[in-house]
PDB file with one MODEL, atoms N, CA, C and O in Angstrom:
MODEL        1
ATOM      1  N   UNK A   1     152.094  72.137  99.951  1.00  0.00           N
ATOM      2  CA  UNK A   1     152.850  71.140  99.264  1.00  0.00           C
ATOM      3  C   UNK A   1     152.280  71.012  97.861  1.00  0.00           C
ATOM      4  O   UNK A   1     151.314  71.690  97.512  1.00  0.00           O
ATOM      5  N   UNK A   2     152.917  70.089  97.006  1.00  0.00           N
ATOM      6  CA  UNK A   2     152.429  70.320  95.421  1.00  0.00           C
ATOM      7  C   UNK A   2     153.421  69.581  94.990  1.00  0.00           C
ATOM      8  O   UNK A   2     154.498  69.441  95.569  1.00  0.00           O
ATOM      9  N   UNK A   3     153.041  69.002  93.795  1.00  0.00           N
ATOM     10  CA  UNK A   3     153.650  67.965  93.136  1.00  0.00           C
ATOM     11  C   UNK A   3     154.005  68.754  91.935  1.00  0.00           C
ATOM     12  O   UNK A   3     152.996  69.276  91.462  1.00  0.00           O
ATOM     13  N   UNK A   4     155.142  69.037  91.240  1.00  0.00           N
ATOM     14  CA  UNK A   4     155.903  69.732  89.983  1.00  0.00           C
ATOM     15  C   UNK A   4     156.353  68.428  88.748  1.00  0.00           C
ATOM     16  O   UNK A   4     156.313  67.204  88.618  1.00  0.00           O
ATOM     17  N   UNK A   5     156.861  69.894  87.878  1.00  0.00           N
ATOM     18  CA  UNK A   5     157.576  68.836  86.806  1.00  0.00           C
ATOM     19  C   UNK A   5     158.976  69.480  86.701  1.00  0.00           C
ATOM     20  O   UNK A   5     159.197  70.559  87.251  1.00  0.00           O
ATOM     21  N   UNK A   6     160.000  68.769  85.937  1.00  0.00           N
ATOM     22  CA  UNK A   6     161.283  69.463  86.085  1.00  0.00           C
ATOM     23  C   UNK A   6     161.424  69.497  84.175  1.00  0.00           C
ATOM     24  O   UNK A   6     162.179  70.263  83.576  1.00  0.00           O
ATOM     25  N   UNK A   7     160.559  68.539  83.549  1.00  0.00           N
ATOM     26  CA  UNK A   7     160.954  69.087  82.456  1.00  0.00           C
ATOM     27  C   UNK A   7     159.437  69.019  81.607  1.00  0.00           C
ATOM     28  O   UNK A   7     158.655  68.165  82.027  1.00  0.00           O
ATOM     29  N   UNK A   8     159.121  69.610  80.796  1.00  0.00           N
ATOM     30  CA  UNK A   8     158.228  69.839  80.245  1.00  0.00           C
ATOM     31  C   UNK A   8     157.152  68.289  79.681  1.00  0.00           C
ATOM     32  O   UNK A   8     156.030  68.031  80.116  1.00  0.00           O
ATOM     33  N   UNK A   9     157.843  67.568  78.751  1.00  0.00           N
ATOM     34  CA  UNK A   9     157.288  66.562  78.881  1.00  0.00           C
ATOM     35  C   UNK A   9     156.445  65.562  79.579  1.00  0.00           C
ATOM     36  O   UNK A   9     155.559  64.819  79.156  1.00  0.00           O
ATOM     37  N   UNK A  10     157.083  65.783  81.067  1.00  0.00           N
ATOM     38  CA  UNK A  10     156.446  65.141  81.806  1.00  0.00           C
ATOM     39  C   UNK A  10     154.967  65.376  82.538  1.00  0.00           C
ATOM     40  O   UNK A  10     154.302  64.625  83.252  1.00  0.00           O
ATOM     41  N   UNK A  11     154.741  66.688  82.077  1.00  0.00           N
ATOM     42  CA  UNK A  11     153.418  67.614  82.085  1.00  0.00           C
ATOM     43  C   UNK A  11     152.290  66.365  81.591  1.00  0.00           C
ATOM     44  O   UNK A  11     151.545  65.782  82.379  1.00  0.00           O
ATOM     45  N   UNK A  12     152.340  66.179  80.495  1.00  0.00           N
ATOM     46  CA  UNK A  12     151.402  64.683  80.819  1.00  0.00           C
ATOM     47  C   UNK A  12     151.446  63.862  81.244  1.00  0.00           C
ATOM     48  O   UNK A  12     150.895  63.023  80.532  1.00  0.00           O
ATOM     49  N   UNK A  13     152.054  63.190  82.689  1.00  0.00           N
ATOM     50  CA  UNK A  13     151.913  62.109  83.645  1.00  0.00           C
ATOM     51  C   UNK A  13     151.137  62.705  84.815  1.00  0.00           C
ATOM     52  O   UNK A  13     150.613  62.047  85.714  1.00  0.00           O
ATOM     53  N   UNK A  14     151.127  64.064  84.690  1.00  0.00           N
ATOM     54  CA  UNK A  14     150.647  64.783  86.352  1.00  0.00           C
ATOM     55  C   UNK A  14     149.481  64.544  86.660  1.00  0.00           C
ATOM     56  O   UNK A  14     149.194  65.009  87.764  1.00  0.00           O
ATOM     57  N   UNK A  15     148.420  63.847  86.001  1.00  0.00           N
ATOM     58  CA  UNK A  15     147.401  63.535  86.735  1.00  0.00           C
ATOM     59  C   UNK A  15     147.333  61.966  86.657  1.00  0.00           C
ATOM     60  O   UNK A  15     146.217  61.482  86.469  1.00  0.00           O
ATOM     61  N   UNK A  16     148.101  61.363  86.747  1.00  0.00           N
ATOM     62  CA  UNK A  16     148.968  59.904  87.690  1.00  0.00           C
ATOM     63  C   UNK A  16     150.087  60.057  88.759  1.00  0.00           C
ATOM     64  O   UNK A  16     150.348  59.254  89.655  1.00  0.00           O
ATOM     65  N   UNK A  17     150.741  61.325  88.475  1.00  0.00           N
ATOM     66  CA  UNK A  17     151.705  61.784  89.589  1.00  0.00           C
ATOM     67  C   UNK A  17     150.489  61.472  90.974  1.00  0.00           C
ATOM     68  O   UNK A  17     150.532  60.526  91.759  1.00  0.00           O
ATOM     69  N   UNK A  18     149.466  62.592  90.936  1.00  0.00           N
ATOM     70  CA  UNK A  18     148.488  63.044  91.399  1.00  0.00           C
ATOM     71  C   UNK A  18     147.844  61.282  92.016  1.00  0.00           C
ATOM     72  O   UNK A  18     147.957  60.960  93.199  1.00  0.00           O
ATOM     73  N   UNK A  19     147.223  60.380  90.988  1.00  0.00           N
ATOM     74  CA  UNK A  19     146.556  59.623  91.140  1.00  0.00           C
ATOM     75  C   UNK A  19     147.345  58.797  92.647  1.00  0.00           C
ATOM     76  O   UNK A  19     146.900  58.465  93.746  1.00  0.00           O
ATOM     77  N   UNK A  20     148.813  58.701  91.931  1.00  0.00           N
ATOM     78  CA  UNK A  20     149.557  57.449  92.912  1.00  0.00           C
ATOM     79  C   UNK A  20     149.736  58.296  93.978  1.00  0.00           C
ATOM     80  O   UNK A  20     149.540  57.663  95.015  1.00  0.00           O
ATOM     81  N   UNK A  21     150.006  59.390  94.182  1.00  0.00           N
ATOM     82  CA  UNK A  21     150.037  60.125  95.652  1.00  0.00           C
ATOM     83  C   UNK A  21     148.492  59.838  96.324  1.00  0.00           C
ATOM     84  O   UNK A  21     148.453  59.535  97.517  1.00  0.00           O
ATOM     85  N   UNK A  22     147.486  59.916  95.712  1.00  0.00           N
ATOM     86  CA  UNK A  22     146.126  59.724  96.596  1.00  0.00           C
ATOM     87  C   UNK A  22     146.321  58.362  96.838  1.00  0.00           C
ATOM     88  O   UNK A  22     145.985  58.018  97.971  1.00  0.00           O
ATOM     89  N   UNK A  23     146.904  57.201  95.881  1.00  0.00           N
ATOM     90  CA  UNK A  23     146.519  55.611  96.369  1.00  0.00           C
ATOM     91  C   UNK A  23     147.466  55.421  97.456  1.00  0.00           C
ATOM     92  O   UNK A  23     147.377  54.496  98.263  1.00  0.00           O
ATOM     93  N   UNK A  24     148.628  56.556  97.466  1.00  0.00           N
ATOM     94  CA  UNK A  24     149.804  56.003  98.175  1.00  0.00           C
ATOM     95  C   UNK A  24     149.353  56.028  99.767  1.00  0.00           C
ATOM     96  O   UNK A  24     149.773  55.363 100.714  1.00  0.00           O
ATOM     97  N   UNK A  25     148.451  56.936  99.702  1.00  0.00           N
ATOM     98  CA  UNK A  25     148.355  58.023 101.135  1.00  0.00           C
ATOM     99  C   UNK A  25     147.132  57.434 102.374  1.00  0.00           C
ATOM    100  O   UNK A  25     146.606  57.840 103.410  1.00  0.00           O
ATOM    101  N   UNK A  26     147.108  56.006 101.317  1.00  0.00           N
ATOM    102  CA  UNK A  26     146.414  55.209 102.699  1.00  0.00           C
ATOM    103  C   UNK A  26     145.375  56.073 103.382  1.00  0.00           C
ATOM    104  O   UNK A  26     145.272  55.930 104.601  1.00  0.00           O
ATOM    105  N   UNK A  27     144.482  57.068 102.693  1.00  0.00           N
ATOM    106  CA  UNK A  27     143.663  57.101 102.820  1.00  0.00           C
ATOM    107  C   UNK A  27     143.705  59.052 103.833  1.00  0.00           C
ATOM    108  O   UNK A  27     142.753  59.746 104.190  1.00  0.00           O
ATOM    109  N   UNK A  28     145.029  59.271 103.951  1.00  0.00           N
ATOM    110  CA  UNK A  28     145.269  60.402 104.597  1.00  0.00           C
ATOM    111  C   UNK A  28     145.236  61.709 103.406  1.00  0.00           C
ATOM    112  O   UNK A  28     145.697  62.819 103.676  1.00  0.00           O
ATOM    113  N   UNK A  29     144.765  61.455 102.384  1.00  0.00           N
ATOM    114  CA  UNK A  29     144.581  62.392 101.466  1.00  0.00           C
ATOM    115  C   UNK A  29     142.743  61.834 100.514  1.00  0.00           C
ATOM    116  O   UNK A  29     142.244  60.737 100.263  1.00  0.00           O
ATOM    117  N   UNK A  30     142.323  63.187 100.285  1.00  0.00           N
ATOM    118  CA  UNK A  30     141.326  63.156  99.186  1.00  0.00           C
ATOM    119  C   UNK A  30     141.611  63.406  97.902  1.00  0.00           C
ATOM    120  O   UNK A  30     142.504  64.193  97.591  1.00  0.00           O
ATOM    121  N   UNK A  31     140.908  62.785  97.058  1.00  0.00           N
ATOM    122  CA  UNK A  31     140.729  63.285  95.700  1.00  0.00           C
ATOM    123  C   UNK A  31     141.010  64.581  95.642  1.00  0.00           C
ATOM    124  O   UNK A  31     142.005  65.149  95.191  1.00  0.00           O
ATOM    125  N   UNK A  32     140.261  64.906  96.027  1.00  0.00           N
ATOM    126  CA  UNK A  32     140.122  66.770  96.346  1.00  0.00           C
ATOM    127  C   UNK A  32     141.755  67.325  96.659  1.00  0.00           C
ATOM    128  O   UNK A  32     142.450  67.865  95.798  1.00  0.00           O
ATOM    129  N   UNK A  33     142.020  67.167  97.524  1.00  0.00           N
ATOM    130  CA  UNK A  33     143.341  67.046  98.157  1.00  0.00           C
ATOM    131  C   UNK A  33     144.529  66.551  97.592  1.00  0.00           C
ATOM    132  O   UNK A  33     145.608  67.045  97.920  1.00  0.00           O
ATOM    133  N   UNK A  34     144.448  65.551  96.710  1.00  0.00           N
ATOM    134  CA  UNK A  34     145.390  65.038  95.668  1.00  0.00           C
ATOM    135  C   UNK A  34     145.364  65.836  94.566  1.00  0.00           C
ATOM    136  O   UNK A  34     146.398  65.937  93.906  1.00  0.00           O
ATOM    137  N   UNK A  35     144.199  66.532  94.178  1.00  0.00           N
ATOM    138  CA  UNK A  35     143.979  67.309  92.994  1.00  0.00           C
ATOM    139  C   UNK A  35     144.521  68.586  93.290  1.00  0.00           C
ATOM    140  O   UNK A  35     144.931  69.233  92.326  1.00  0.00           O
ATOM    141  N   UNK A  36     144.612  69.093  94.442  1.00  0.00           N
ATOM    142  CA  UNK A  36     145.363  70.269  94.782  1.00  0.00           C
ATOM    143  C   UNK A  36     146.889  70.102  94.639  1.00  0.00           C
ATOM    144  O   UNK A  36     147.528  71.028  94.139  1.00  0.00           O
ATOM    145  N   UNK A  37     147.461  69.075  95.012  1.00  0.00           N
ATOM    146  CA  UNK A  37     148.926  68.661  94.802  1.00  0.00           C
ATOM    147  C   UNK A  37     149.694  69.471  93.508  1.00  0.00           C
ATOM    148  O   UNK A  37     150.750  70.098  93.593  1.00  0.00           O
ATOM    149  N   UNK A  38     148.609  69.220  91.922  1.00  0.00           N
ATOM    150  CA  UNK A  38     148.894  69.402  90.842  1.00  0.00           C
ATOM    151  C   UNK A  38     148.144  70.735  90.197  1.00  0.00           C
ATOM    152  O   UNK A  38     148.148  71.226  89.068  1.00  0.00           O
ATOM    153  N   UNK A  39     147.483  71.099  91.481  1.00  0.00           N
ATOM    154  CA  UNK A  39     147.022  72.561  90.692  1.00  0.00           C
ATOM    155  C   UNK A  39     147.243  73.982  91.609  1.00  0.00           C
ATOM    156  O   UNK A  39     148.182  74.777  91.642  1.00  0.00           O
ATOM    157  N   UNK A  40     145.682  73.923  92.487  1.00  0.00           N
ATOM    158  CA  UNK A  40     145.666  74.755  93.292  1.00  0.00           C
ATOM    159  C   UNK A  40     146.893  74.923  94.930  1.00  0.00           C
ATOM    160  O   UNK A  40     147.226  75.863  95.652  1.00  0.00           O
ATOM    161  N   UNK A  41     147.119  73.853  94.892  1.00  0.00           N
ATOM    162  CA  UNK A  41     148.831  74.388  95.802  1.00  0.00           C
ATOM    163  C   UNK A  41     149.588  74.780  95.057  1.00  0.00           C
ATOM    164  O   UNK A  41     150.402  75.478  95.662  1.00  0.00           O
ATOM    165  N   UNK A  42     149.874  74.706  93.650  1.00  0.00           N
ATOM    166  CA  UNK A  42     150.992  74.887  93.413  1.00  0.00           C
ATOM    167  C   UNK A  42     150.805  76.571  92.698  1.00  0.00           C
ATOM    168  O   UNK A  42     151.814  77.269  92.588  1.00  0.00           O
ATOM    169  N   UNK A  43     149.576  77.046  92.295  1.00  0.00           N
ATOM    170  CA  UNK A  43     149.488  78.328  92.482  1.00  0.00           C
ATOM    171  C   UNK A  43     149.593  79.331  93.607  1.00  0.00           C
ATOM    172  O   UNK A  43     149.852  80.527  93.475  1.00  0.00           O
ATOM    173  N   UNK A  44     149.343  78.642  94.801  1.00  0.00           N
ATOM    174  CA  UNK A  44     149.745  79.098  96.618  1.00  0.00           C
ATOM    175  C   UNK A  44     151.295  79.412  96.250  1.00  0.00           C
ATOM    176  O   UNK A  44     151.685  80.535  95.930  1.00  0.00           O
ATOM    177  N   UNK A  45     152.202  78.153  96.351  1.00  0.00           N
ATOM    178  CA  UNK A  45     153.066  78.064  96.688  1.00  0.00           C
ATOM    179  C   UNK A  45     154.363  79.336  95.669  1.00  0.00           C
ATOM    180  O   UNK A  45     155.464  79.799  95.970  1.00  0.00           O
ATOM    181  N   UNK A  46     153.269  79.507  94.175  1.00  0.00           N
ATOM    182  CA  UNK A  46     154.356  80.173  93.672  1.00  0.00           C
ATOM    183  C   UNK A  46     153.944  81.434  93.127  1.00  0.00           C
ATOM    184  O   UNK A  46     154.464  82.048  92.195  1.00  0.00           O
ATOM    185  N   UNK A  47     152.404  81.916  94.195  1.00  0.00           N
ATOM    186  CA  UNK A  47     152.162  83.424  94.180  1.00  0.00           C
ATOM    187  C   UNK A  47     151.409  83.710  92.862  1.00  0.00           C
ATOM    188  O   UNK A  47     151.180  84.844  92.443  1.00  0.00           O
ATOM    189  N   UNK A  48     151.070  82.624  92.287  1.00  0.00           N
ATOM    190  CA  UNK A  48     150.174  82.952  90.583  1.00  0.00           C
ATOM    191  C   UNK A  48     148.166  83.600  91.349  1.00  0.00           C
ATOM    192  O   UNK A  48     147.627  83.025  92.295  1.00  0.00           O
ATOM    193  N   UNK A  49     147.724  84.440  90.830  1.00  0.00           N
ATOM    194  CA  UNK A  49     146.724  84.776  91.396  1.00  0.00           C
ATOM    195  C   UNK A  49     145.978  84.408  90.278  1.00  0.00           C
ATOM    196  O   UNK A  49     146.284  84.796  89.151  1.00  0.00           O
ATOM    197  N   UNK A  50     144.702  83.449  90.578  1.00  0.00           N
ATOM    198  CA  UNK A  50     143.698  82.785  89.650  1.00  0.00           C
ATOM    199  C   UNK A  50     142.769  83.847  88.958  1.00  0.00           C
ATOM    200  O   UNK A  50     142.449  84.737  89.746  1.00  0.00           O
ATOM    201  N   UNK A  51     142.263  83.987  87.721  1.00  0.00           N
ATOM    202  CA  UNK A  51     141.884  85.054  87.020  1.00  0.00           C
ATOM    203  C   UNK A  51     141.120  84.535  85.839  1.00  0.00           C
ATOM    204  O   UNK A  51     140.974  83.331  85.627  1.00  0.00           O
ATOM    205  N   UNK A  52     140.583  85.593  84.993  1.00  0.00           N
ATOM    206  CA  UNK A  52     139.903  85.207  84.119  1.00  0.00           C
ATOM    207  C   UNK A  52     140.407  84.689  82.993  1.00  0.00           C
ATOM    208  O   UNK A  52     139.569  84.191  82.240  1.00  0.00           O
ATOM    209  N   UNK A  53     141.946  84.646  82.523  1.00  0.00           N
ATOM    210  CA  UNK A  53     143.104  84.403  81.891  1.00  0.00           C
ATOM    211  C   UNK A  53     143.623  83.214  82.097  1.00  0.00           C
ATOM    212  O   UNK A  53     144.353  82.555  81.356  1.00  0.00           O
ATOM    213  N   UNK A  54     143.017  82.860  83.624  1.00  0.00           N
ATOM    214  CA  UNK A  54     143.702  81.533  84.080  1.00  0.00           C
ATOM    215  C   UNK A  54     143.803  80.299  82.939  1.00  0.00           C
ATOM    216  O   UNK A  54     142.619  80.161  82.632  1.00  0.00           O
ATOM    217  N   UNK A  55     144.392  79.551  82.326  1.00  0.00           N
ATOM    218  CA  UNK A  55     143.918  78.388  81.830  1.00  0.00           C
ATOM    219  C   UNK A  55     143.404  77.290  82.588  1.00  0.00           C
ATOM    220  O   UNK A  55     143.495  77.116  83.803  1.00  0.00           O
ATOM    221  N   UNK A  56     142.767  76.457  81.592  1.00  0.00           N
ATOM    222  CA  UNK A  56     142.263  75.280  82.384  1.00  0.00           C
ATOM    223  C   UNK A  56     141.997  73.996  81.822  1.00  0.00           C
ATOM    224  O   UNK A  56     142.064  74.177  80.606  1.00  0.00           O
ATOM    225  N   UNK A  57     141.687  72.598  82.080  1.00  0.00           N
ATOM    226  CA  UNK A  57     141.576  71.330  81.378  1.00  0.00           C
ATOM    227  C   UNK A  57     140.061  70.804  81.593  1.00  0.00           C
ATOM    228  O   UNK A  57     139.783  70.775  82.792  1.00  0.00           O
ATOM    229  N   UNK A  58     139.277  70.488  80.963  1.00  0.00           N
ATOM    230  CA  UNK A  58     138.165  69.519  81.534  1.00  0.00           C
ATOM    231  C   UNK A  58     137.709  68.065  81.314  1.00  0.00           C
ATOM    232  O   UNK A  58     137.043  67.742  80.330  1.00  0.00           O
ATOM    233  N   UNK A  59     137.967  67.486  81.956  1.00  0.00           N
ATOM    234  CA  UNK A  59     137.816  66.043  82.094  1.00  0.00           C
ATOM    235  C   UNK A  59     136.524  64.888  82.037  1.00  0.00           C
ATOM    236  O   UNK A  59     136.181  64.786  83.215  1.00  0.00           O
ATOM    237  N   UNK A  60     136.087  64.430  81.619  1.00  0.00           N
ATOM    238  CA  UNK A  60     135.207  63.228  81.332  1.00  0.00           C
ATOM    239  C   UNK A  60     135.361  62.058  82.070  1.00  0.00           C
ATOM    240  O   UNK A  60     136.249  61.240  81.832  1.00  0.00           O
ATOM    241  N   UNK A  61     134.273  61.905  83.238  1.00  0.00           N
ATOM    242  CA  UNK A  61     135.170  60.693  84.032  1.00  0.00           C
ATOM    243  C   UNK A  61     136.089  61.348  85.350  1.00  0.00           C
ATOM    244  O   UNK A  61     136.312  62.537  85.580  1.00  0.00           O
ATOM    245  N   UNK A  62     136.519  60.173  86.098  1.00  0.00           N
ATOM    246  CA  UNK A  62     137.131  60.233  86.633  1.00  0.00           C
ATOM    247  C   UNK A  62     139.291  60.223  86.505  1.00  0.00           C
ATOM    248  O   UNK A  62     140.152  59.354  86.362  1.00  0.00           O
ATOM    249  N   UNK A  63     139.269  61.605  86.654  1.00  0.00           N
ATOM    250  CA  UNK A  63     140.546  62.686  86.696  1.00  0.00           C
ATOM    251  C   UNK A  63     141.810  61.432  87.109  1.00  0.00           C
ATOM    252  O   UNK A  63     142.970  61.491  86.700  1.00  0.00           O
ATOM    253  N   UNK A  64     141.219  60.264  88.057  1.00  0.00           N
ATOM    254  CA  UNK A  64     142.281  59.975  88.957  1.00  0.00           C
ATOM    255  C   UNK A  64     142.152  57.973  87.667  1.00  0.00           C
ATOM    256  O   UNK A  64     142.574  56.988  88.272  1.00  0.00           O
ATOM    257  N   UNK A  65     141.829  57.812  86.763  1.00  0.00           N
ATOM    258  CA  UNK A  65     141.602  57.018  86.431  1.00  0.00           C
ATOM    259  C   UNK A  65     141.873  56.473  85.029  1.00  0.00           C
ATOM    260  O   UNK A  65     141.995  57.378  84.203  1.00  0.00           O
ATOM    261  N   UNK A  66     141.986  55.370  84.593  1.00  0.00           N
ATOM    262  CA  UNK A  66     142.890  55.292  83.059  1.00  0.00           C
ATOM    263  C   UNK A  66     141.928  55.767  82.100  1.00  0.00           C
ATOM    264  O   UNK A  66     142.354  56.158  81.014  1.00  0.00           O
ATOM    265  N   UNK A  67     140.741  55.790  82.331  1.00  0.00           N
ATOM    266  CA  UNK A  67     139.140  55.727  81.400  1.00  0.00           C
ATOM    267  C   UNK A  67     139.255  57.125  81.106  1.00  0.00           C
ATOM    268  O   UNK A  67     138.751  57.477  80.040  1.00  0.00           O
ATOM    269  N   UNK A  68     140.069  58.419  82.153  1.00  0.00           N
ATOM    270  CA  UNK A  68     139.520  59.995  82.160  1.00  0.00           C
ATOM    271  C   UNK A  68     139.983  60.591  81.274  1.00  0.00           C
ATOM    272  O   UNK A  68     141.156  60.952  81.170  1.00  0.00           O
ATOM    273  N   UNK A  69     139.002  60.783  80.436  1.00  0.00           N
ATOM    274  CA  UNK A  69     139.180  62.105  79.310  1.00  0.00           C
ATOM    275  C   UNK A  69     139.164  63.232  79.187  1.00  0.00           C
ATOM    276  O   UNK A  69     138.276  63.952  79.644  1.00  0.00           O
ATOM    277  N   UNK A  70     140.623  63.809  78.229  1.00  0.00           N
ATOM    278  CA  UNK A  70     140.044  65.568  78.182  1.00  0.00           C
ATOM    279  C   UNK A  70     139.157  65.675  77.245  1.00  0.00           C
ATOM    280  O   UNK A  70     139.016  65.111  76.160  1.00  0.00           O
ATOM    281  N   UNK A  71     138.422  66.682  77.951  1.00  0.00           N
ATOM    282  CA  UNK A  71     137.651  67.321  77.057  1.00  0.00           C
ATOM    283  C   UNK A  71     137.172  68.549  76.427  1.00  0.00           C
ATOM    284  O   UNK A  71     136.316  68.692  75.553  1.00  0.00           O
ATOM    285  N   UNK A  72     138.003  69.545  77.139  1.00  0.00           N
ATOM    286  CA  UNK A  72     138.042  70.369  76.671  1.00  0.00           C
ATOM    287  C   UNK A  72     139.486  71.172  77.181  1.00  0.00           C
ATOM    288  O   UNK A  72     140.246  70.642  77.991  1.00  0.00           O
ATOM    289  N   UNK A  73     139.699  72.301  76.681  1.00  0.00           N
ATOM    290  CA  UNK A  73     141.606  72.874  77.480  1.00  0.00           C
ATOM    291  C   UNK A  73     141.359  74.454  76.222  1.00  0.00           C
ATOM    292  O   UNK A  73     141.376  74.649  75.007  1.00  0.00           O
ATOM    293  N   UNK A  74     141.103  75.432  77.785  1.00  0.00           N
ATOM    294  CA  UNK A  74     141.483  76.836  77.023  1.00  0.00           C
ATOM    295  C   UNK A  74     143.229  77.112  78.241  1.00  0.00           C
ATOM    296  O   UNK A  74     143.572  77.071  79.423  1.00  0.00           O
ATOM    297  N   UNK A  75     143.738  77.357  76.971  1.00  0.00           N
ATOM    298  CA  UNK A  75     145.358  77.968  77.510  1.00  0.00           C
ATOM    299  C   UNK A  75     145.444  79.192  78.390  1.00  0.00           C
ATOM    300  O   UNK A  75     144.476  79.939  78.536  1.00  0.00           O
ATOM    301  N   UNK A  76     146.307  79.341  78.824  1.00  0.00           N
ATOM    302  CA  UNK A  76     146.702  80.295  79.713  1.00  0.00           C
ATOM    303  C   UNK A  76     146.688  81.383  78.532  1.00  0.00           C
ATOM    304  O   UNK A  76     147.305  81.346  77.467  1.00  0.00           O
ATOM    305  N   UNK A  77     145.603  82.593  79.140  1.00  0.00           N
ATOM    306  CA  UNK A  77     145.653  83.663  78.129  1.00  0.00           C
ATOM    307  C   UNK A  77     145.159  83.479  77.411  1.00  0.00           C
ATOM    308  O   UNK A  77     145.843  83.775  76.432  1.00  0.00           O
ATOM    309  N   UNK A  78     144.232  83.111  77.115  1.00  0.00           N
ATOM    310  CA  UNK A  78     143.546  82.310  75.487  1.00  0.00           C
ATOM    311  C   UNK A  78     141.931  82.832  75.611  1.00  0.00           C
ATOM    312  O   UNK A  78     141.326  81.971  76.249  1.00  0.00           O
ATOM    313  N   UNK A  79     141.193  83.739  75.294  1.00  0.00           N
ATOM    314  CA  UNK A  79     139.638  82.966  75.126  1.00  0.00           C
ATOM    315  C   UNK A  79     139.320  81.851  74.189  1.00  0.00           C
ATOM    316  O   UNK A  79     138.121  81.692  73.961  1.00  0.00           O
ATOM    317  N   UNK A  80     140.236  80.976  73.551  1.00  0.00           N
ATOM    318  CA  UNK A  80     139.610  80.298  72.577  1.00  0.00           C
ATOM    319  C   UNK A  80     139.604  78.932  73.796  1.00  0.00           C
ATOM    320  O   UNK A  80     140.488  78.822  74.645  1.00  0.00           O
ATOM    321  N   UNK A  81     138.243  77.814  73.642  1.00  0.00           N
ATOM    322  CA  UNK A  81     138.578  76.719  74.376  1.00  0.00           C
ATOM    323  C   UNK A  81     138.404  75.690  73.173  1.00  0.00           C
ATOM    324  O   UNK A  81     137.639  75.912  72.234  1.00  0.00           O
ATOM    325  N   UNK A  82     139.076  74.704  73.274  1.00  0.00           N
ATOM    326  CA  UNK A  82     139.063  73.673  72.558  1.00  0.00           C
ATOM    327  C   UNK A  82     138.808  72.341  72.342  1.00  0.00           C
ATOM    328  O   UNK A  82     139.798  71.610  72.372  1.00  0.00           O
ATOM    329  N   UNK A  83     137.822  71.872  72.150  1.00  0.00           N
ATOM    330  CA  UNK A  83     137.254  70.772  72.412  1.00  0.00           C
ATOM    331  C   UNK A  83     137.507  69.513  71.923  1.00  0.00           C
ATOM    332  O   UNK A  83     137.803  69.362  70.738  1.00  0.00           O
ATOM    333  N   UNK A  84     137.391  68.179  73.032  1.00  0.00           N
ATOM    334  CA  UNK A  84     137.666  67.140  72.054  1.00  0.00           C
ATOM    335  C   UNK A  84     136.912  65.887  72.195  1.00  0.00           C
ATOM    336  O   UNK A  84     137.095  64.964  71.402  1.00  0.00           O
TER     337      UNK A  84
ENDMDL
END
């Protein structure tokens, strides 16, 4: 299972998509497990194989929380990472 977007924009709510599915789930989901919703299922589900190319985000804080910061984000395909 995995939580999507249908239009591009909404790519920045997905780690509150994420958050309210873990608060929703009364306790039948983890962090861990909620965090898969928005990443690693949804590479399962649509056959992407994880690599050195992969992109990625890094966070400050807690991921599931209003306080969590990026802090860093190299793109899909990118060696450059970018810090903030």
């Amino acid at each position: 299972m995995g939580l999507g977007i249908t239009e591009e924009w909404m790519a920045r709510n997905v780690r509150l998509d994420a958050a309210w599915t873990y608060i929703n789930s009364n306790g039948s989901l983890s962090k861990s497990q909620a965090m898969d919703l928005v990443s690693a299922n949804l590479d399962k589900l649509l056959g992407i194989k994880t690599g050195e190319h992969q992109g990625w985000v890094a966070w400050e804080g807690d991921f599931f929380s209003m306080q969590g910061k990026v802090r860093a984000i190299r793109g899909e395909g990118s060696s450059r990472v970018d810090l903030f």
